[in-house]
PDB file with SEQRES, HELIX, SHEET and CRYST1 records, atoms N, CA, C and O in Angstrom:
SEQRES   1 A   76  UNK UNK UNK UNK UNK UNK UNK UNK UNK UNK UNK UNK UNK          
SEQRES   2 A   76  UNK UNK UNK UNK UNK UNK UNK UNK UNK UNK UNK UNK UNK          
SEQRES   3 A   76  UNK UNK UNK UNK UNK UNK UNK UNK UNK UNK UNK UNK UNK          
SEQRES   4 A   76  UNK UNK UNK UNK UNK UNK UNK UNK UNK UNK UNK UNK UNK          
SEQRES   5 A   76  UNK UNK UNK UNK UNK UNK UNK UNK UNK UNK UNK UNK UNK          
SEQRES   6 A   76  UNK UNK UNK UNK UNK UNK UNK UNK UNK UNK UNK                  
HELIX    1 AA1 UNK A    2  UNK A    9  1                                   8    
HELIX    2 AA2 UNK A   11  UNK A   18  1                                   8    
HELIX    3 AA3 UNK A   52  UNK A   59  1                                   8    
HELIX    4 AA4 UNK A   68  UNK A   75  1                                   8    
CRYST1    1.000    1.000    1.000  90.00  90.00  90.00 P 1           1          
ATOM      1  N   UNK A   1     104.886 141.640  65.632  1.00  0.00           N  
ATOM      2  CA  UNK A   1     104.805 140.197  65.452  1.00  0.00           C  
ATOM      3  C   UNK A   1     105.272 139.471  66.713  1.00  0.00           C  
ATOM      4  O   UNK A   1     104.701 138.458  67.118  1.00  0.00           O  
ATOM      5  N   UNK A   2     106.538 140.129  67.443  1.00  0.00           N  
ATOM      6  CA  UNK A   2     107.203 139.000  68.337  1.00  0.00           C  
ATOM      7  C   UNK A   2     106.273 139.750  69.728  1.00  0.00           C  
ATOM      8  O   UNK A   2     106.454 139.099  70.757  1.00  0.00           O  
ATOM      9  N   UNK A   3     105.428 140.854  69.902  1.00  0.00           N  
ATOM     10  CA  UNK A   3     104.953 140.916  70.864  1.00  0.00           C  
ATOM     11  C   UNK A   3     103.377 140.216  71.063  1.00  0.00           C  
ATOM     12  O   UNK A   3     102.796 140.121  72.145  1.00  0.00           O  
ATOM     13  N   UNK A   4     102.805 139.717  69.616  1.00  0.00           N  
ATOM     14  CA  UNK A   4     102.079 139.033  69.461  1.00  0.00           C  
ATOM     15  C   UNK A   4     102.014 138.135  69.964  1.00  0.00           C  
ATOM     16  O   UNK A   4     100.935 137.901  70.510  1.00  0.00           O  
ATOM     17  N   UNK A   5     103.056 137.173  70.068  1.00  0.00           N  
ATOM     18  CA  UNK A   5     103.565 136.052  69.928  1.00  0.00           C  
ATOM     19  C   UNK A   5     103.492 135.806  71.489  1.00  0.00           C  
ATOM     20  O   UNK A   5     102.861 134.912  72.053  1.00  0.00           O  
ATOM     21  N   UNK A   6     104.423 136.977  72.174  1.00  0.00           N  
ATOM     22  CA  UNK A   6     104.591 136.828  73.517  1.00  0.00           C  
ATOM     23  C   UNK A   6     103.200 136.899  74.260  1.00  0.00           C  
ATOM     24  O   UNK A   6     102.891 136.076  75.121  1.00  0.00           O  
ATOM     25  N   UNK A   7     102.230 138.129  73.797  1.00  0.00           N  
ATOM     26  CA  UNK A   7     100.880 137.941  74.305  1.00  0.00           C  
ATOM     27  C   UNK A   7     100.021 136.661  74.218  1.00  0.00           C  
ATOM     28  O   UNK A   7      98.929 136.504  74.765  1.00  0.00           O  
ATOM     29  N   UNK A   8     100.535 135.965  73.616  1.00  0.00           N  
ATOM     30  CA  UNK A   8      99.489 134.494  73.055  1.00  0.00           C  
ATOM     31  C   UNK A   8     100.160 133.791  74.037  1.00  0.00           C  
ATOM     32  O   UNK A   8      99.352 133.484  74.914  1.00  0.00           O  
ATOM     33  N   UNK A   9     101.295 133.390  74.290  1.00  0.00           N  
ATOM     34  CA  UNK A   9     102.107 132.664  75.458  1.00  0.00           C  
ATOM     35  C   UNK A   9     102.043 133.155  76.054  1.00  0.00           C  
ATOM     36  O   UNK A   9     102.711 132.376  76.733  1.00  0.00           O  
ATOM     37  N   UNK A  10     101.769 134.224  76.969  1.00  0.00           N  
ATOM     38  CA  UNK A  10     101.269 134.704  78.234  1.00  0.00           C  
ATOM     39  C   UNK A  10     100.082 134.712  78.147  1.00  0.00           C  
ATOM     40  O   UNK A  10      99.708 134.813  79.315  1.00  0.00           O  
ATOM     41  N   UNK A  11      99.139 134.666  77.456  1.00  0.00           N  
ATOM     42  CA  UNK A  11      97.094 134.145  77.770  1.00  0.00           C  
ATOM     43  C   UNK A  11      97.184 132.540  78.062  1.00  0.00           C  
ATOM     44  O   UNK A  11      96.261 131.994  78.666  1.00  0.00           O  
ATOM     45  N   UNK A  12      98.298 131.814  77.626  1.00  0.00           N  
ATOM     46  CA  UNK A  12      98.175 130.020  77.294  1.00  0.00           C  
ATOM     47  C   UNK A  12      98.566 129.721  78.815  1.00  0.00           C  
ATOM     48  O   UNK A  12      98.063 128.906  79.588  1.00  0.00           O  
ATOM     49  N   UNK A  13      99.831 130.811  79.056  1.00  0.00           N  
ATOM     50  CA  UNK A  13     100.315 130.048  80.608  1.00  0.00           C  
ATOM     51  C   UNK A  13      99.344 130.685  81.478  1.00  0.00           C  
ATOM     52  O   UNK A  13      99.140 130.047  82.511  1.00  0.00           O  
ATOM     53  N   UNK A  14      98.612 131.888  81.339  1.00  0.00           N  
ATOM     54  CA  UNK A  14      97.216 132.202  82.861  1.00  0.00           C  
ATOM     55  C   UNK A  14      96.498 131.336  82.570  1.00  0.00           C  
ATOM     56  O   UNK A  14      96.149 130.608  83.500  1.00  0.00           O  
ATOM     57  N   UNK A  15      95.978 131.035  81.214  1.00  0.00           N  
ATOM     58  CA  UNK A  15      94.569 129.789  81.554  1.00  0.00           C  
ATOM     59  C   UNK A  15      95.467 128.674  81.980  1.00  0.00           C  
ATOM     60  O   UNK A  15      94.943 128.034  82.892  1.00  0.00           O  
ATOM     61  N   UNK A  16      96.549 128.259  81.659  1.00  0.00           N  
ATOM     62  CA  UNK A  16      96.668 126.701  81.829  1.00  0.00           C  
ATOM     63  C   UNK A  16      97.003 126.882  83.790  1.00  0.00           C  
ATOM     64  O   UNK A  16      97.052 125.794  84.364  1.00  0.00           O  
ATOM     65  N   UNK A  17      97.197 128.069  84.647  1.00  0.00           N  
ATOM     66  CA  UNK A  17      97.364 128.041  85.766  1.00  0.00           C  
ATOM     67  C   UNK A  17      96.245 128.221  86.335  1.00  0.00           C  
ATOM     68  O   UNK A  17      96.160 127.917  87.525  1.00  0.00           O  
ATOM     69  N   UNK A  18      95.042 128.786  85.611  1.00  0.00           N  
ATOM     70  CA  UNK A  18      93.634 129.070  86.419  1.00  0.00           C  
ATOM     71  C   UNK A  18      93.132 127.480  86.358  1.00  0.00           C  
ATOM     72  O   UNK A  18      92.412 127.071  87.269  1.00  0.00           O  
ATOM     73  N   UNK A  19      93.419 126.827  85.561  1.00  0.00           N  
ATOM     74  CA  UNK A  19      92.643 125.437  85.351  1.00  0.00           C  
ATOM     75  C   UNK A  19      93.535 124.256  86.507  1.00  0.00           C  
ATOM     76  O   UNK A  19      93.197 123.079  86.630  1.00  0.00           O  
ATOM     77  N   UNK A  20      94.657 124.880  87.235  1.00  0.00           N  
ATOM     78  CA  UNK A  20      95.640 123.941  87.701  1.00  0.00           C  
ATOM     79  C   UNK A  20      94.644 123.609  89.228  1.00  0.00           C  
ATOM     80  O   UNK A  20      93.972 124.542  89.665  1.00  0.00           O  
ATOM     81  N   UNK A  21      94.623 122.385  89.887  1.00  0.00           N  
ATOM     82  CA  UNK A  21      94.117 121.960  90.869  1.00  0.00           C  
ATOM     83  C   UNK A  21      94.925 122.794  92.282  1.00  0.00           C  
ATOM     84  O   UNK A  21      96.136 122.989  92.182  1.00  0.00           O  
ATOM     85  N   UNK A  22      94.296 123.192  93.380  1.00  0.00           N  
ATOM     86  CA  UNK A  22      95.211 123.254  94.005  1.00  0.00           C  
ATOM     87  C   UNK A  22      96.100 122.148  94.679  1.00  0.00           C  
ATOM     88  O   UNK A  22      95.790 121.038  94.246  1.00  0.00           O  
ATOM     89  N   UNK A  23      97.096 122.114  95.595  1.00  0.00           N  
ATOM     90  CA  UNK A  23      98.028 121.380  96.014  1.00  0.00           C  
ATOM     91  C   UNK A  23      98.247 121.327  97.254  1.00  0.00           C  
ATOM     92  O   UNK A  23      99.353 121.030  97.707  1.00  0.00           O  
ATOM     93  N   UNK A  24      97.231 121.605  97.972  1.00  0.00           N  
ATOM     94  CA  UNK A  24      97.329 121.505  99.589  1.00  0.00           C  
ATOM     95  C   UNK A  24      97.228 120.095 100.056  1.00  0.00           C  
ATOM     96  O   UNK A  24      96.721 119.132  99.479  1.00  0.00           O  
ATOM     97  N   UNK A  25      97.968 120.186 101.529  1.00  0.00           N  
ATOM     98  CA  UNK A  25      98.133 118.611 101.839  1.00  0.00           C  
ATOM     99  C   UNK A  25      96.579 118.738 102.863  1.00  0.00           C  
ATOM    100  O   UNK A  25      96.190 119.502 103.747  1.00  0.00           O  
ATOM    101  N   UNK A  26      96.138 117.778 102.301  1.00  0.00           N  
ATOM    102  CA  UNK A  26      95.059 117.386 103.677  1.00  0.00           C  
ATOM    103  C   UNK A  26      94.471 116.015 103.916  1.00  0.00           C  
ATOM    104  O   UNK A  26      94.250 115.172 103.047  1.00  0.00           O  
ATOM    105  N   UNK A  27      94.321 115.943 104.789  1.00  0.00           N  
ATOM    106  CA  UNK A  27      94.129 114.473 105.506  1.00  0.00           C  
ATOM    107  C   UNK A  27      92.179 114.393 105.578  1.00  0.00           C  
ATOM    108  O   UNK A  27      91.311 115.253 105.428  1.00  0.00           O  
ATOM    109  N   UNK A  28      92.138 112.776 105.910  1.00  0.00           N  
ATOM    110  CA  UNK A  28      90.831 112.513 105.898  1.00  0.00           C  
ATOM    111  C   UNK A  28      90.911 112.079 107.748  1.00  0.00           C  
ATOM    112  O   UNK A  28      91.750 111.397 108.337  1.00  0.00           O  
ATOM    113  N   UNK A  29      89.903 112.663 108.185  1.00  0.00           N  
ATOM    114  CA  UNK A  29      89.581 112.005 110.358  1.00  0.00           C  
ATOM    115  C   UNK A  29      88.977 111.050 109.808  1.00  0.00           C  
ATOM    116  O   UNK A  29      88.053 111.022 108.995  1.00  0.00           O  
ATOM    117  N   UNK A  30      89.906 109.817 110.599  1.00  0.00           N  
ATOM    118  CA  UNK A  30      88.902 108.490 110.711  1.00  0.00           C  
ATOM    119  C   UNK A  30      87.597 108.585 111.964  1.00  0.00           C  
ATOM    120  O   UNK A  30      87.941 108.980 113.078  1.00  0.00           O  
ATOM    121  N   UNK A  31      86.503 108.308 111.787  1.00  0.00           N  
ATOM    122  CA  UNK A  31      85.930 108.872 112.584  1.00  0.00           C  
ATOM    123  C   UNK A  31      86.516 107.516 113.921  1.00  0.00           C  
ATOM    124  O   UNK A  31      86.920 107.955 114.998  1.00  0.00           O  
ATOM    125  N   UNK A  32      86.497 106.003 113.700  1.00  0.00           N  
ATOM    126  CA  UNK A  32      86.854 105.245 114.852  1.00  0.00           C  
ATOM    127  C   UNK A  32      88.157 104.514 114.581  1.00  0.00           C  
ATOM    128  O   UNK A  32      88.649 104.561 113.454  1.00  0.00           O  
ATOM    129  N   UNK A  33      88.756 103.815 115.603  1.00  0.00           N  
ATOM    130  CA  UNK A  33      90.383 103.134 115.735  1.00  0.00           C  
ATOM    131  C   UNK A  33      90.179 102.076 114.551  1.00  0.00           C  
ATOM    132  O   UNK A  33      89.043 101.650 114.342  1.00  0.00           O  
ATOM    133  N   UNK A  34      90.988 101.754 113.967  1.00  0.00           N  
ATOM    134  CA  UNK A  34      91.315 100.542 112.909  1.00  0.00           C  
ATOM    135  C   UNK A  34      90.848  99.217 113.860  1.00  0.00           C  
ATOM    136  O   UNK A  34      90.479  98.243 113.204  1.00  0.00           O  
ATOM    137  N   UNK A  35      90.826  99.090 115.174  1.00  0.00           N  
ATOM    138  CA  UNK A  35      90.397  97.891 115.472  1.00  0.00           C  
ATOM    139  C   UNK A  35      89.034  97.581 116.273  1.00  0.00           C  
ATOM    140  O   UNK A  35      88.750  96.628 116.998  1.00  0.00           O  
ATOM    141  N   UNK A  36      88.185  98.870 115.840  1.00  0.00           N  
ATOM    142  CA  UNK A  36      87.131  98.984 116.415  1.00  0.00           C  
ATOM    143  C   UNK A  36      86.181  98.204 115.430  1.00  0.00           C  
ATOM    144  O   UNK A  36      85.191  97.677 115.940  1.00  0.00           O  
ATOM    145  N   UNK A  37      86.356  98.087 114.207  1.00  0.00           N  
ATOM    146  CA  UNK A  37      85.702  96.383 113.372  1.00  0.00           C  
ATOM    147  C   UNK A  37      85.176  97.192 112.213  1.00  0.00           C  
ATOM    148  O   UNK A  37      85.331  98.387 111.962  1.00  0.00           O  
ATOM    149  N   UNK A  38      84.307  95.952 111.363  1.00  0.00           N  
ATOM    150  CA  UNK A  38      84.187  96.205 110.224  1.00  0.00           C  
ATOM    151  C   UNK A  38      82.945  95.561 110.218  1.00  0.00           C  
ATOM    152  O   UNK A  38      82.579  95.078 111.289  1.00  0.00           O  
ATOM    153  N   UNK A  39      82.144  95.438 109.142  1.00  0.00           N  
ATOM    154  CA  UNK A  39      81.251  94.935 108.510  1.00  0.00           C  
ATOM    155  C   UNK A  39      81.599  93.269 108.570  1.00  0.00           C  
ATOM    156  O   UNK A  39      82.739  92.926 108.255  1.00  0.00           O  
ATOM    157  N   UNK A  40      80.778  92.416 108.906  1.00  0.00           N  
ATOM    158  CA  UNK A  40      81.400  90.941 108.705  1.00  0.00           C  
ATOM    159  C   UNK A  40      81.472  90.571 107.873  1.00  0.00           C  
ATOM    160  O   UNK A  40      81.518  89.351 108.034  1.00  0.00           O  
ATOM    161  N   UNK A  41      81.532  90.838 106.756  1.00  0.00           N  
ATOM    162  CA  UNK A  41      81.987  90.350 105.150  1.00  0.00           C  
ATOM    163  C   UNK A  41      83.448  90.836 105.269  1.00  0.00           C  
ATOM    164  O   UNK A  41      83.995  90.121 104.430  1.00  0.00           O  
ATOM    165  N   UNK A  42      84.165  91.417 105.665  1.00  0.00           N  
ATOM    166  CA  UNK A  42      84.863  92.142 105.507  1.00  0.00           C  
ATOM    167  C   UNK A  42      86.336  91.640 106.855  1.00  0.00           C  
ATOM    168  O   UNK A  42      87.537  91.893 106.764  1.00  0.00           O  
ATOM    169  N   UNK A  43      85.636  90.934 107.912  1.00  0.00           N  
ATOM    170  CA  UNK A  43      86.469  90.491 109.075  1.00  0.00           C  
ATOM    171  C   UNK A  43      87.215  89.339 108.586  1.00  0.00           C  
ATOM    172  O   UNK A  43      86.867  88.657 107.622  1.00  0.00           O  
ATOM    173  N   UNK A  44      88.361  89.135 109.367  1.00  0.00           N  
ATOM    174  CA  UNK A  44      89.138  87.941 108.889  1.00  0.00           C  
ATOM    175  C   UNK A  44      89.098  87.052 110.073  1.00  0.00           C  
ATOM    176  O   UNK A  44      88.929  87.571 111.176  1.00  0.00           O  
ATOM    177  N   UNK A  45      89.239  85.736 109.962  1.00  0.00           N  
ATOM    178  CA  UNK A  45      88.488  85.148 110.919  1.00  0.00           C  
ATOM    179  C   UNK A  45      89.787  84.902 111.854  1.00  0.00           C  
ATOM    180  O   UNK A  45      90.953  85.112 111.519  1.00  0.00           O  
ATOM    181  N   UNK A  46      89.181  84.253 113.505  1.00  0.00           N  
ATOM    182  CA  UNK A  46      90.040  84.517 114.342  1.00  0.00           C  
ATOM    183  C   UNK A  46      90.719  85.955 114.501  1.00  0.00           C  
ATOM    184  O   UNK A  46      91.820  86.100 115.033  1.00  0.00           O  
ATOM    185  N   UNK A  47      90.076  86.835 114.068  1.00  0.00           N  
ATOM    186  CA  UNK A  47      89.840  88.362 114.690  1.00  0.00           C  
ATOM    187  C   UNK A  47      88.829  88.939 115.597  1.00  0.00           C  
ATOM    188  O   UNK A  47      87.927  89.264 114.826  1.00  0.00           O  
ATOM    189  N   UNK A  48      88.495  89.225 116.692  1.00  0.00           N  
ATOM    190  CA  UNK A  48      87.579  89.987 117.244  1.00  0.00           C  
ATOM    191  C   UNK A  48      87.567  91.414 117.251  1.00  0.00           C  
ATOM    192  O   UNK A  48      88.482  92.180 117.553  1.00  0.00           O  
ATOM    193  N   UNK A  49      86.404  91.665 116.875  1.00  0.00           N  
ATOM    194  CA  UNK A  49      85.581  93.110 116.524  1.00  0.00           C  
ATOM    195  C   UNK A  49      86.125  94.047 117.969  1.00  0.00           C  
ATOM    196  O   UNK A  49      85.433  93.839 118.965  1.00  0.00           O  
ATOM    197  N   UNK A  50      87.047  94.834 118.109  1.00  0.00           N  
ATOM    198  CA  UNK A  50      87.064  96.179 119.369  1.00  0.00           C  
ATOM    199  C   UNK A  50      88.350  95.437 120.135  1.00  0.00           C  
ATOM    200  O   UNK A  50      88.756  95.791 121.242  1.00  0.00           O  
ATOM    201  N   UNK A  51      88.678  94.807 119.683  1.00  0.00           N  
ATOM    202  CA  UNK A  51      89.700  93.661 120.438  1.00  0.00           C  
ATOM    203  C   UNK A  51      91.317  94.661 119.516  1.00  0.00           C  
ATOM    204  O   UNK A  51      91.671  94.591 118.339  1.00  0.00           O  
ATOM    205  N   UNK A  52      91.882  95.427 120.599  1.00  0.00           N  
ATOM    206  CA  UNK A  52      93.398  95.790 120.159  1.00  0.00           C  
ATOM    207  C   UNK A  52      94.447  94.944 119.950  1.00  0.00           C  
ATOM    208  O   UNK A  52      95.241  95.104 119.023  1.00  0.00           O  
ATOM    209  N   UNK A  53      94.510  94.040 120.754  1.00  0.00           N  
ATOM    210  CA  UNK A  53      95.781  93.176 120.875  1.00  0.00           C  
ATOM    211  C   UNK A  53      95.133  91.965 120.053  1.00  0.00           C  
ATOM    212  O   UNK A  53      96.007  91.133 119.814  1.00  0.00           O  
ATOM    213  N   UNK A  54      94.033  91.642 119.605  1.00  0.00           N  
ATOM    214  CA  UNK A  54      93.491  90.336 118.333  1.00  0.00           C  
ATOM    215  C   UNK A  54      94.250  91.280 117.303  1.00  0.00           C  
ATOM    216  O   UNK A  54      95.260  90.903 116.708  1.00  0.00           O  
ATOM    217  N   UNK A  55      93.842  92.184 117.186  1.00  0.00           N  
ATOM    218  CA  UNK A  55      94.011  92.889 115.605  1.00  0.00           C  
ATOM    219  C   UNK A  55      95.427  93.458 114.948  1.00  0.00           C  
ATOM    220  O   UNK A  55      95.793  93.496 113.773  1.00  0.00           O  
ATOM    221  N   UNK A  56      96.211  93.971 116.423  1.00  0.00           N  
ATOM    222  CA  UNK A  56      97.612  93.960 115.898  1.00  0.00           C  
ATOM    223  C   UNK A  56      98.343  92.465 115.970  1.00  0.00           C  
ATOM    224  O   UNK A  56      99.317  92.403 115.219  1.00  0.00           O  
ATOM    225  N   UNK A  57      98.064  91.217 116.740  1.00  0.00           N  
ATOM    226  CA  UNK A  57      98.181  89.965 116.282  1.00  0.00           C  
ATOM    227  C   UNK A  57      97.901  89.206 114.829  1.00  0.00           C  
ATOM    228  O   UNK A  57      98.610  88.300 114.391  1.00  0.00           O  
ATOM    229  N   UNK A  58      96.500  89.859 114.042  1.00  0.00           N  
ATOM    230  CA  UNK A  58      95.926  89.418 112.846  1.00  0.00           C  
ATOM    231  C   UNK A  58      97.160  90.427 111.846  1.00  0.00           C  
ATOM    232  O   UNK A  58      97.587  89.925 110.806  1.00  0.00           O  
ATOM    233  N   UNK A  59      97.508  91.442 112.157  1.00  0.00           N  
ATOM    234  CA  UNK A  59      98.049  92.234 111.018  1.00  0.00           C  
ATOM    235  C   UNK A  59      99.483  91.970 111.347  1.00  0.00           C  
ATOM    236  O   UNK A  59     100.092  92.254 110.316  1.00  0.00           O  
ATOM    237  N   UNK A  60     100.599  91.451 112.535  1.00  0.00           N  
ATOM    238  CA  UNK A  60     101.421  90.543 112.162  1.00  0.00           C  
ATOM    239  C   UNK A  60     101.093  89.240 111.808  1.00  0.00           C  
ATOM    240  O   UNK A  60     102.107  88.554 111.936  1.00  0.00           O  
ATOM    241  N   UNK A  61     100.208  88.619 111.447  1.00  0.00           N  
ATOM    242  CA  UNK A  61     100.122  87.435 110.721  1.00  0.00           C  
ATOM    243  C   UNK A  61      99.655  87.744 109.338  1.00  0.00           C  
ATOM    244  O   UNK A  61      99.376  86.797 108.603  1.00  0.00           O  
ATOM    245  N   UNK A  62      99.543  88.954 108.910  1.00  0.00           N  
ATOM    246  CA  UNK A  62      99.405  89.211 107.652  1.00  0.00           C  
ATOM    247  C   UNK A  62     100.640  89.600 106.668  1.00  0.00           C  
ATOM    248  O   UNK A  62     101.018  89.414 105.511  1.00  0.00           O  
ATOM    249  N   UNK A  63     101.216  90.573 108.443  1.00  0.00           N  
ATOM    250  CA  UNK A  63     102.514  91.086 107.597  1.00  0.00           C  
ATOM    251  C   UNK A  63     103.670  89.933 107.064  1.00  0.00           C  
ATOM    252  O   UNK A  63     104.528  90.044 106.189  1.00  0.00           O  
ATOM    253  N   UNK A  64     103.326  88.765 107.971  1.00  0.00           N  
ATOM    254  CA  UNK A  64     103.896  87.630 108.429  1.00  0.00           C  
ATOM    255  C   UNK A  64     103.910  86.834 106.867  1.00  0.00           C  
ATOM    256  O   UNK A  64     104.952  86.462 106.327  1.00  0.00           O  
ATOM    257  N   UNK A  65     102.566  86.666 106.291  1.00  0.00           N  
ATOM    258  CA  UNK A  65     102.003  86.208 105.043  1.00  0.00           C  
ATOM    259  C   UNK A  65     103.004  86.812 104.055  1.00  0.00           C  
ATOM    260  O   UNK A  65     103.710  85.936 103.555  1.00  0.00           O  
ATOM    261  N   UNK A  66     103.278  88.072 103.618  1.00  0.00           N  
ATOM    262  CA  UNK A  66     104.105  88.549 102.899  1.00  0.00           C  
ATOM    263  C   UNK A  66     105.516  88.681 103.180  1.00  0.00           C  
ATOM    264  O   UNK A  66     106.173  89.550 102.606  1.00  0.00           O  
ATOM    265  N   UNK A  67     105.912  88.078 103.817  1.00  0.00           N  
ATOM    266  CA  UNK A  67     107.347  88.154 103.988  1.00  0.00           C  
ATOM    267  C   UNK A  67     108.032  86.780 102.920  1.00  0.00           C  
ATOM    268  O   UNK A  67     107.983  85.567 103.122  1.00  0.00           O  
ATOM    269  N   UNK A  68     108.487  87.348 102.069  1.00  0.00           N  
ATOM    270  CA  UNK A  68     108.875  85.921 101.037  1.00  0.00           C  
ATOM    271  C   UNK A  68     109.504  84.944 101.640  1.00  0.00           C  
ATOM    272  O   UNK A  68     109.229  83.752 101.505  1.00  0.00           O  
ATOM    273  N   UNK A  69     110.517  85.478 102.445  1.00  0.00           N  
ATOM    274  CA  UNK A  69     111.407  84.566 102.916  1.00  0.00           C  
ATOM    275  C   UNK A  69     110.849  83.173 104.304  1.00  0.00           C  
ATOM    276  O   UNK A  69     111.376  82.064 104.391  1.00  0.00           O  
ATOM    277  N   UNK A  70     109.890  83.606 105.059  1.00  0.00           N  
ATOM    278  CA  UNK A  70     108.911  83.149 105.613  1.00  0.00           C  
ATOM    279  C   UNK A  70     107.997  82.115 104.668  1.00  0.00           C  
ATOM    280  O   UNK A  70     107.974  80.922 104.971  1.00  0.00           O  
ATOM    281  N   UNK A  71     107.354  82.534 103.682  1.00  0.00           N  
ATOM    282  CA  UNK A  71     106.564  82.095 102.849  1.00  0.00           C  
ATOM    283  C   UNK A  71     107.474  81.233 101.919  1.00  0.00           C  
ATOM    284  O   UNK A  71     106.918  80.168 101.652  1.00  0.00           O  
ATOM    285  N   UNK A  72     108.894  81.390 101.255  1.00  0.00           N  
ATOM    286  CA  UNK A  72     109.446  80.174 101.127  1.00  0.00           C  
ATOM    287  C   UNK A  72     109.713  79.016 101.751  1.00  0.00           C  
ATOM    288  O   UNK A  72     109.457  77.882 101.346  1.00  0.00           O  
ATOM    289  N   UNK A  73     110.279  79.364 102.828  1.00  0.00           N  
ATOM    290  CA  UNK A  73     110.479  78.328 103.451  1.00  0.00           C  
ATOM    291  C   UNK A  73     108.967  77.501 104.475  1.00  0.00           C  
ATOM    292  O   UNK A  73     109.018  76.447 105.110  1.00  0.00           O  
ATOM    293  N   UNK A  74     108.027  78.232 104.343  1.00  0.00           N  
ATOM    294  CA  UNK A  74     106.948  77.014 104.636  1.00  0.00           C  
ATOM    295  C   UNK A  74     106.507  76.457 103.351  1.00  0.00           C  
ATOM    296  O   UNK A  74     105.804  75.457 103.492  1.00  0.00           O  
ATOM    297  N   UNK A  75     106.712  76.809 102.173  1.00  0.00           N  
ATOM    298  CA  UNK A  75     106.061  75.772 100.568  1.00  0.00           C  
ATOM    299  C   UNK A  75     107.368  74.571 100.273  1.00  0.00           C  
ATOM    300  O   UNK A  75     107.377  73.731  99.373  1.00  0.00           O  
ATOM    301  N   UNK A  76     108.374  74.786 101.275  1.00  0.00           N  
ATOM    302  CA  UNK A  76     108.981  73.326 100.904  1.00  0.00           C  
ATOM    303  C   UNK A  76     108.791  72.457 101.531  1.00  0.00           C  
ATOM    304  O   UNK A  76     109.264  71.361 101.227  1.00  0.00           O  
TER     305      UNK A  76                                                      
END                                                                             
């Protein structure tokens, strides 16, 4: 009976490990730089397309946008 038991819980834990995803880390290659542009639906304006120093300027004025304390004190 109790080796029964143990065979049924050892078939439950191999399938439930054959069905497990693996867990490797892997990354996606961007194929071009984040400021090499986008689709123009998609640009924010007063950004230029391939322009490095527009685009890390646009993304401190974004990061700029979320800073609460910034953003309080310009709504008074």
């Amino acid at each position: 009976m109790i080796g029964r038991i143990v065979l049924i819980a050892a078939l439950a834990v191999g399938l439930a490990a054959c069905g497990e995803k693996a867990q490797t880390a892997s990354t996606k290659k961007i194929d071009a730089a984040p400021w090499d542009g986008a689709r123009d639906a998609f640009v924010a304006p007063g950004w230029k397309a391939g322009d490095k120093g527009s685009w890390e300027a646009q993304m401190r004025t974004r990061a700029q946008g979320q800073n609460e304390y910034s953003r309080a004190a310009a709504q008074k």
